[in-house]
C-alpha positions, 0 to 999 in steps of 0.5 A, spaced: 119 412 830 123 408 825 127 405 831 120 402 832 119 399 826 125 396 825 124 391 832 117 389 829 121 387 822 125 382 826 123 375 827 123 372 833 128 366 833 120 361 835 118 364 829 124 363 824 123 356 827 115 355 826 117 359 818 122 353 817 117 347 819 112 350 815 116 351 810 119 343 810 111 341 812 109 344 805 115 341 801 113 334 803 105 335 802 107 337 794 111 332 794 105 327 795 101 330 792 104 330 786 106 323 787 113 323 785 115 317 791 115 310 791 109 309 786 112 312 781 118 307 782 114 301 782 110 304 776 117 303 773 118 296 776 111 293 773 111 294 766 104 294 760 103 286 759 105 284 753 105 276 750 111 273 749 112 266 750 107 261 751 108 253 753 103 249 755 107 244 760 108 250 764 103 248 770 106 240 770 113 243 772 115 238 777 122 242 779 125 249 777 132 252 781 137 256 779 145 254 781 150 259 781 156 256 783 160 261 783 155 266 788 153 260 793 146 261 790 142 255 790 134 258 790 128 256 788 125 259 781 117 261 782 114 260 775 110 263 770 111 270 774 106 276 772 111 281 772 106 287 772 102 285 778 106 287 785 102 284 790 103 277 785 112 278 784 113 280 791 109 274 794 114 269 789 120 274 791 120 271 798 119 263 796 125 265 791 126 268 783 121 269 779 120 266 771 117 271 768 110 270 766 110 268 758 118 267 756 121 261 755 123 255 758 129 251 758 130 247 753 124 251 749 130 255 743 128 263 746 129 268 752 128 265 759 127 271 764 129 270 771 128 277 777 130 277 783 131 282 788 138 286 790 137 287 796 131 289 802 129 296 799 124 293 795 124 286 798 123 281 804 124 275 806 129 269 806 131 271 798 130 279 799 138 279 797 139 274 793 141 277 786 146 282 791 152 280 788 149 279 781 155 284 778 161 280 781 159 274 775 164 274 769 163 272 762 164 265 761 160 263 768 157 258 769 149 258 771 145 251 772 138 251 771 134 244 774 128 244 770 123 237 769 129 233 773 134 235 767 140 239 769 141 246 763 148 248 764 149 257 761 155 261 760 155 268 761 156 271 754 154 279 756 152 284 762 149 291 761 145 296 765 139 298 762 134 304 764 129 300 769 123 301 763 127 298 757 123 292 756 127 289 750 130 284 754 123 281 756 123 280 747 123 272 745 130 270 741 130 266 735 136 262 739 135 259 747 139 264 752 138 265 760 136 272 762 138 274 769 134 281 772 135 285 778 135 292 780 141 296 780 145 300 784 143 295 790 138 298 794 135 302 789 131 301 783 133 306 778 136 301 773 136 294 772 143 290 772 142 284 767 146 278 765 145 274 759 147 267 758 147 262 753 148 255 753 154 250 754 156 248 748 
């Protein structure tokens, strides 16, 4: 009799299979139902819209590039980039960086921001990799930006990751500096690499 029992205790190894899957299905359905995927990435990635810079000569730009001799960058710069709306950054983000809607212009005395992707986990496109190297710059680097037909030459003075929902770099300062953002480790977006350059003197 308790030998009996026993035996229908057992699992069959089809049943031990079937449990696991269930099990797996049940995991992945929490998971999305809780949301802990992807949107919550890009919730981080398009932070609450904050006015910072305005210049009304932003729509009469007539050429706007970034050159970075040192990483074979030569790509165009989408202006006036709303950094909160995803399907506005990925758009610019495949016709090259983007400026960052409401910080500053060359030649304006503040904090000019530019992004651009690191790598094709959140991005496609010809540009989808175009801040890649990003880390391999060093203090004393020079960046050029081509703006109005004037050439504004940048030396990097500091780089730093920052948590991906720190906000500060996107503040105005009281002095003109170029603020480089991409998302960091390469092919996540936890984090964000930036560097910060100030102008040749």
């Amino acid at each position: 009799m308790s030998e009996a029992k026993s035996k229908k205790k057992k699992l069959s190894p089809k049943s031990k299979a079937l449990s696991i899957i269930l099990a797996v299905l049940l995991v992945l359905l929490i998971f999305l139902f809780f949301d802990f995927g992807l949107p919550f990435v890009e919730e981080r990635i398009n932070p609450p819209e904050r006015k910072i810079y305005h210049d009304d000569n932003a729509g009469k730009i007539t050429e706007f590039n970034l050159i970075i001799e040192k990483l074979a960058i030569d790509v165009p710069i989408i202006a006036n980039v709303d950094g909160r709306d995803k399907n506005v950054y990925n758009q610019a983000l495949n016709d090259g960086v983007a400026h960052y809607k409401n910080t500053a212009l060359p030649n304006s005395g503040s904090n000019i921001v530019i992004f651009g992707h690191s790598s094709t986990f959140l991005g496609a496109g010809e540009y989808s990799k175009v801040f890649a190297a990003l880390n391999d710059l060093e203090i004393d680097d020079e960046i050029k930006i081509n703006f109005n037909q004037q050439e504004y030459k940048y030396k990097v003075s500091e780089k730093k990751i920052i948590p991906a929902d720190d906000l500060s770099v996107l503040l105005p300062t009281e002095r003109e500096m170029l603020t480089l953002l991409t998302c960091w480790p390469v092919g996540t977006a936890d984090k964000r690499l930036v560097v910060i350059a100030k102008p040749e003197k």
